[in-house]
PyMOL commands that place a pseudoatom at each C-alpha (Angstrom):
pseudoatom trace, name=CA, resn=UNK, resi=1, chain=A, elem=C, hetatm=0, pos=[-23.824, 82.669, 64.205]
pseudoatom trace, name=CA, resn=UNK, resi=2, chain=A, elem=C, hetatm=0, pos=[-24.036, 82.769, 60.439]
pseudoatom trace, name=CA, resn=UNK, resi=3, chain=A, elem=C, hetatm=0, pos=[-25.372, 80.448, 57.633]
pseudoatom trace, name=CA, resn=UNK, resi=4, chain=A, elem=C, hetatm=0, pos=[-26.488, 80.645, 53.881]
pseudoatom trace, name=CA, resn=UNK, resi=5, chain=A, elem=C, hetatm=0, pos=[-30.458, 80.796, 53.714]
pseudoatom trace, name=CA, resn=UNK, resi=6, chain=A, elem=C, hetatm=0, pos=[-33.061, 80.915, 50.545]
pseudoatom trace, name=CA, resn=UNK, resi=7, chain=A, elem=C, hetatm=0, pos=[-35.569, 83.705, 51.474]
pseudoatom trace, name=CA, resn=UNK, resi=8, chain=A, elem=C, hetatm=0, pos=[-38.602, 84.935, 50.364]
pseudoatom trace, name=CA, resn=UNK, resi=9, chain=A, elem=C, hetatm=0, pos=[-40.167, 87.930, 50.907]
pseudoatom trace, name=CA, resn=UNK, resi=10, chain=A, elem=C, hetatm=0, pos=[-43.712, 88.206, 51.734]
pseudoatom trace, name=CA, resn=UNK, resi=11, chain=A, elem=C, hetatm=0, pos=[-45.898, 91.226, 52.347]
pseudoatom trace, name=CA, resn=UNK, resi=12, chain=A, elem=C, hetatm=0, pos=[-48.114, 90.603, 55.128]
pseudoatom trace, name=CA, resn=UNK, resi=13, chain=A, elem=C, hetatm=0, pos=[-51.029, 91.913, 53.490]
pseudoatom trace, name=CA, resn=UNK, resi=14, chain=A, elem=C, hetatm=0, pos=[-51.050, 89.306, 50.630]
pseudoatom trace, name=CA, resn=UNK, resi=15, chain=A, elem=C, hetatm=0, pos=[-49.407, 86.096, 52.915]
pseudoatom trace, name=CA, resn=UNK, resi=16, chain=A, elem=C, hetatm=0, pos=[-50.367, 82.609, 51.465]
pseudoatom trace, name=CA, resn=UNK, resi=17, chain=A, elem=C, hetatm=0, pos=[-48.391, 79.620, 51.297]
pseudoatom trace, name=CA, resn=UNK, resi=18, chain=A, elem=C, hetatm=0, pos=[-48.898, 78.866, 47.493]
pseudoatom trace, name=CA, resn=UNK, resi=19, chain=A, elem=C, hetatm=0, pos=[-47.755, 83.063, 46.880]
pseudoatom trace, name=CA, resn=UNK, resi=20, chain=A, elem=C, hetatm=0, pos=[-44.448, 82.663, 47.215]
pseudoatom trace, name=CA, resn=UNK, resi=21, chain=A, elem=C, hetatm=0, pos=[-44.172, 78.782, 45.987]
pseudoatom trace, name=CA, resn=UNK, resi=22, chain=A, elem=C, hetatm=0, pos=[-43.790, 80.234, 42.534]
pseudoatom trace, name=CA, resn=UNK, resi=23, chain=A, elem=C, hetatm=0, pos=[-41.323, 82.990, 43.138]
pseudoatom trace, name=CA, resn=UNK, resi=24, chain=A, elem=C, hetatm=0, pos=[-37.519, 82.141, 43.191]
pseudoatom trace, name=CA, resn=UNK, resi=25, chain=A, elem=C, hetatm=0, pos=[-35.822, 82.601, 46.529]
pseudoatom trace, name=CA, resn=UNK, resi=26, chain=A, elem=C, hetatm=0, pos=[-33.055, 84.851, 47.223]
pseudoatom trace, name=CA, resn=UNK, resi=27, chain=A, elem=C, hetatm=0, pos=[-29.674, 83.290, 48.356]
pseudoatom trace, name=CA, resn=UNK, resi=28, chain=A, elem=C, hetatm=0, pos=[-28.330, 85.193, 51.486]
pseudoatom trace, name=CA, resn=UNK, resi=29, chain=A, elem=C, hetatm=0, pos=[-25.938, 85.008, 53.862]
pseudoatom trace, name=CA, resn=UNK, resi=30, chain=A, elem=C, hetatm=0, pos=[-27.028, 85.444, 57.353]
pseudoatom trace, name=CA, resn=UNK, resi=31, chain=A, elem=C, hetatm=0, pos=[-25.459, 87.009, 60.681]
pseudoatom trace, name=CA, resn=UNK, resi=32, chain=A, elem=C, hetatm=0, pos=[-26.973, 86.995, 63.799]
pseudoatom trace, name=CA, resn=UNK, resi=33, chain=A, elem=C, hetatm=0, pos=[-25.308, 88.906, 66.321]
pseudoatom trace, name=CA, resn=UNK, resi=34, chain=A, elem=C, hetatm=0, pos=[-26.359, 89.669, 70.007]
pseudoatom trace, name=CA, resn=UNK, resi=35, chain=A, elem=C, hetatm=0, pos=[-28.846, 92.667, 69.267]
pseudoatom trace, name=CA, resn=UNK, resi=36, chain=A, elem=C, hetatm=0, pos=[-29.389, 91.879, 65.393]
pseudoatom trace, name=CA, resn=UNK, resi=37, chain=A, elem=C, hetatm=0, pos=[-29.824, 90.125, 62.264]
pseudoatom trace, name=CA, resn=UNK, resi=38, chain=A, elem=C, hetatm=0, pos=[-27.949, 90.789, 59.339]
pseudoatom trace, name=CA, resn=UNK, resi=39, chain=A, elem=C, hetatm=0, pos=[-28.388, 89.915, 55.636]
pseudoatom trace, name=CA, resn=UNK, resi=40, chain=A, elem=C, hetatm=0, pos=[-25.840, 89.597, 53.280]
pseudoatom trace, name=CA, resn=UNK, resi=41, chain=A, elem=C, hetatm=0, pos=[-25.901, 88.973, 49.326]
pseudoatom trace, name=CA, resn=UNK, resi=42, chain=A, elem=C, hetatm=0, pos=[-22.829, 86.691, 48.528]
pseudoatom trace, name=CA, resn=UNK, resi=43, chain=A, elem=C, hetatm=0, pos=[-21.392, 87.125, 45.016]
pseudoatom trace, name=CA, resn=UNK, resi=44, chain=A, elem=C, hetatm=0, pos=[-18.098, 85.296, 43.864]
pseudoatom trace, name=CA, resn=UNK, resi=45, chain=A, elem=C, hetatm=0, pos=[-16.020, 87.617, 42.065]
pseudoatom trace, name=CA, resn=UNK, resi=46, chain=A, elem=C, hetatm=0, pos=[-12.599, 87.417, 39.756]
pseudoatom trace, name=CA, resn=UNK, resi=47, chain=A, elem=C, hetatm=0, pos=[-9.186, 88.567, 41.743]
pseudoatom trace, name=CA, resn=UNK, resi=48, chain=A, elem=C, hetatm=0, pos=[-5.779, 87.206, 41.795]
pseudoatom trace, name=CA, resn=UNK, resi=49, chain=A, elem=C, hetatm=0, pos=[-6.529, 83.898, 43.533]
pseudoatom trace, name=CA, resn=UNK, resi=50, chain=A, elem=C, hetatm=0, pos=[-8.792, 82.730, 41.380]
pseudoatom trace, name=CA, resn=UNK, resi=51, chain=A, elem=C, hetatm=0, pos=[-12.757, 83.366, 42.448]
pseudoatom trace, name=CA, resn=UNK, resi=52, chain=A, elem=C, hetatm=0, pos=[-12.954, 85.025, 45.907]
pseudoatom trace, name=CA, resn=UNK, resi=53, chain=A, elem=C, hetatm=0, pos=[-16.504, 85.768, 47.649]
pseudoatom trace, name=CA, resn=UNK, resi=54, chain=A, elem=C, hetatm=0, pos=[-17.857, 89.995, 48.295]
pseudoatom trace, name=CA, resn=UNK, resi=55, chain=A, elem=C, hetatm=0, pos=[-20.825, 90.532, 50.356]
pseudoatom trace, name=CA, resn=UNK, resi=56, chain=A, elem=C, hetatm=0, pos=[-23.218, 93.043, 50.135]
pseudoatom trace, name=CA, resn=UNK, resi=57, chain=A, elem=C, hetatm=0, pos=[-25.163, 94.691, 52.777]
pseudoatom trace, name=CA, resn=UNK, resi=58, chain=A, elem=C, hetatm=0, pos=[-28.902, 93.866, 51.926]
pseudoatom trace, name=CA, resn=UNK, resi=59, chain=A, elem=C, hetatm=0, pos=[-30.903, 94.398, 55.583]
pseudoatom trace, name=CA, resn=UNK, resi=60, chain=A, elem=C, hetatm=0, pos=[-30.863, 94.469, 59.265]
pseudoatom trace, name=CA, resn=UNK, resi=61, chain=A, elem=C, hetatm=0, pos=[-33.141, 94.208, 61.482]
pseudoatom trace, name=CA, resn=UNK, resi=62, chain=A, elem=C, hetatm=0, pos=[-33.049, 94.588, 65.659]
pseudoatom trace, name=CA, resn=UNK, resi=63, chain=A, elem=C, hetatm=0, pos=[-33.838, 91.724, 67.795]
pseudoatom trace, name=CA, resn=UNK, resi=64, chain=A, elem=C, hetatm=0, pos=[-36.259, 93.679, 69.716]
pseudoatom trace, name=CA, resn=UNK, resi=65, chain=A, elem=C, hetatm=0, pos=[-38.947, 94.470, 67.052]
pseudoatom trace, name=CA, resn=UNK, resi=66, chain=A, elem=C, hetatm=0, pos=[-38.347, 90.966, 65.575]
pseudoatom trace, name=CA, resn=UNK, resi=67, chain=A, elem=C, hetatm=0, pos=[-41.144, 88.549, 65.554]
pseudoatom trace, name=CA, resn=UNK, resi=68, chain=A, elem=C, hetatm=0, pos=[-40.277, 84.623, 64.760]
pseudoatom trace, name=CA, resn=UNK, resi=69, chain=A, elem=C, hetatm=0, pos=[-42.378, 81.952, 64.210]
pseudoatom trace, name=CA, resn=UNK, resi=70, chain=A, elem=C, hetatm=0, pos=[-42.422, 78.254, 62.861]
pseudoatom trace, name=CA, resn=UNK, resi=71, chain=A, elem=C, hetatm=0, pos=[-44.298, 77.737, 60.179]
pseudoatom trace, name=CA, resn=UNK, resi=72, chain=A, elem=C, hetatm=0, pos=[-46.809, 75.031, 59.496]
pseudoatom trace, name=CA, resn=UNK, resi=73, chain=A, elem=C, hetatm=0, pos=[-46.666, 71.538, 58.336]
pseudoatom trace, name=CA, resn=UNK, resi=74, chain=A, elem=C, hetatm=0, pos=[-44.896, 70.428, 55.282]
pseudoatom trace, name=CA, resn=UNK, resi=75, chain=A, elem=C, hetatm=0, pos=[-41.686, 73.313, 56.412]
pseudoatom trace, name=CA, resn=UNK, resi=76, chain=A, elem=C, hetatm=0, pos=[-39.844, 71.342, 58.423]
pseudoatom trace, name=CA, resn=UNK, resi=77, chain=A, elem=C, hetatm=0, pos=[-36.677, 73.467, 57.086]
pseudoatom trace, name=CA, resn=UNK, resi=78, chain=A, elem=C, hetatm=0, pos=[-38.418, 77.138, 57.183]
pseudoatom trace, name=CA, resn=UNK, resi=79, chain=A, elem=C, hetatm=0, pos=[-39.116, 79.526, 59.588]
pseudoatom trace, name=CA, resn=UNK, resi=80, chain=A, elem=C, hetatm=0, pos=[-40.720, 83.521, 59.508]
pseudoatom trace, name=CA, resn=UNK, resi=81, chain=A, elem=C, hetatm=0, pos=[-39.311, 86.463, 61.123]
pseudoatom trace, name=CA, resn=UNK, resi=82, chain=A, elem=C, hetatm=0, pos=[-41.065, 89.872, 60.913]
pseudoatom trace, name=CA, resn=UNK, resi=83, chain=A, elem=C, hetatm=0, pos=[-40.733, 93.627, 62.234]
pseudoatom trace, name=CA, resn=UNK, resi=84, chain=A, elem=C, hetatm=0, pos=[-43.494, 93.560, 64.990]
pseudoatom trace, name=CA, resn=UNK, resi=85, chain=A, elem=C, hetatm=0, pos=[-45.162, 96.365, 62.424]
pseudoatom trace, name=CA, resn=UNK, resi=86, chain=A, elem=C, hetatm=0, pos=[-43.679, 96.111, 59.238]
pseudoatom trace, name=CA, resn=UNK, resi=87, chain=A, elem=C, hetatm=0, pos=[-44.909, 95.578, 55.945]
pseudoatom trace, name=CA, resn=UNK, resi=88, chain=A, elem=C, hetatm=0, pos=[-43.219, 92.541, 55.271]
pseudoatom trace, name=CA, resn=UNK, resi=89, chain=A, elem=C, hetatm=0, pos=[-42.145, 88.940, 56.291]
pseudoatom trace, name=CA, resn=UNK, resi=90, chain=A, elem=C, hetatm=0, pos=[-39.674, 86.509, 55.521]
pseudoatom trace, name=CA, resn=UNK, resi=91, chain=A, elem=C, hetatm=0, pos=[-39.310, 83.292, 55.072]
pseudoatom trace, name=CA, resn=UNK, resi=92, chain=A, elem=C, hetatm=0, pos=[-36.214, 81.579, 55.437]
pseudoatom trace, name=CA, resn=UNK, resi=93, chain=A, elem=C, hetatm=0, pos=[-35.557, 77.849, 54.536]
pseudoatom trace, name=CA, resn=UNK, resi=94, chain=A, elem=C, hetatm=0, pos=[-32.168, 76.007, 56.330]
pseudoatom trace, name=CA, resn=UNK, resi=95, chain=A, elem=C, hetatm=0, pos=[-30.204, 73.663, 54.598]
pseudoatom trace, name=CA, resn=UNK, resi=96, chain=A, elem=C, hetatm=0, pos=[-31.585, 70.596, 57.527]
pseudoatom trace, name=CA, resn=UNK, resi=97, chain=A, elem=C, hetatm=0, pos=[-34.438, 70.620, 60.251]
pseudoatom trace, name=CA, resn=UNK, resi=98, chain=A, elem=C, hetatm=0, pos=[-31.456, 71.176, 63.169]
pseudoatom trace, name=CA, resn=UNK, resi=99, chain=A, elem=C, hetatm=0, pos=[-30.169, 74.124, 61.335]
pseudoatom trace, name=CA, resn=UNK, resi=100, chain=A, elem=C, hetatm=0, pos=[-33.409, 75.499, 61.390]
pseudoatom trace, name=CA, resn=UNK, resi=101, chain=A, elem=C, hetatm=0, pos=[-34.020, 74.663, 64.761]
pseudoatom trace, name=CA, resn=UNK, resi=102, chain=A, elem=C, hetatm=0, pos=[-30.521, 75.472, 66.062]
pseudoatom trace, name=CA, resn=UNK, resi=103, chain=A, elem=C, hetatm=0, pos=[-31.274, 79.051, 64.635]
pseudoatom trace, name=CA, resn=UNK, resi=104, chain=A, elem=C, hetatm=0, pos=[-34.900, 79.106, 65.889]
pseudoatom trace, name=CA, resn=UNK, resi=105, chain=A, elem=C, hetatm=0, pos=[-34.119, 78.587, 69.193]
pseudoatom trace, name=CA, resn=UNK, resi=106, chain=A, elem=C, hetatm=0, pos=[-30.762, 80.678, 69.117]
pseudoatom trace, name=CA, resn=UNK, resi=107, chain=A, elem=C, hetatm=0, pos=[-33.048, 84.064, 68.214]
pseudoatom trace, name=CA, resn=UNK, resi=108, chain=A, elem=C, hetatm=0, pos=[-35.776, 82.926, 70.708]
pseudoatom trace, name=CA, resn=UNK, resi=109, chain=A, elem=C, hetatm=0, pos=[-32.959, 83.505, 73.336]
pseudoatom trace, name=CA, resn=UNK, resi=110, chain=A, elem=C, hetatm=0, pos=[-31.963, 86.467, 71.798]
for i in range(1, 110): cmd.bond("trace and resi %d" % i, "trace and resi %d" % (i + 1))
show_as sticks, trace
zoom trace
């Protein structure tokens, strides 16, 4: 699968709702393969065709030390996946609820 996402990034340590309200999200594109995740940074570019999209290689993370989990009440489009023990989390916000939950349950199998 793959699909454009706003992320934030949260540190674990300092994780409140309102903390990353205020901060602008980053606009990735995401792949989700059988044993990963992958983020991409999509940035449209000049060539001979007019405007053409490049990807960069942001992060990756493996299934198997992934943690996902919906979040509360009023993020009906965002979800969190973590490393089991790293420092950070992130939030990701789909475009509709079924997106969201179409990718939820798609890395739950997983």
């Amino acid at each position: 699968m793959h699909g454009s996402f706003n992320i934030w990034t949260v540190h674990k340590d300092r994780y409140k709702m309102k903390d990353f309200i205020r901060f602008k999200p980053s606009q990735r594109q995401i792949y989700l393969f059988e044993r990963g995740i992958v983020f991409c940074k999509i940035r449209m570019e000049p060539s001979d065709q007019g405007l053409t999209p490049h990807y960069s290689f942001k992060k990756s993370m493996k299934l198997v030390t992934l943690s996902i989990r919906q979040l509360g009440r009023g993020s009906s489009r965002k979800f969190e996946i973590a490393h089991r023990n790293g420092p950070e989390k992130y939030i990701l916000q789909a475009a509709s609820k079924e997106i969201r939950d179409c990718w939820f349950s798609e890395i739950s199998k997983l």
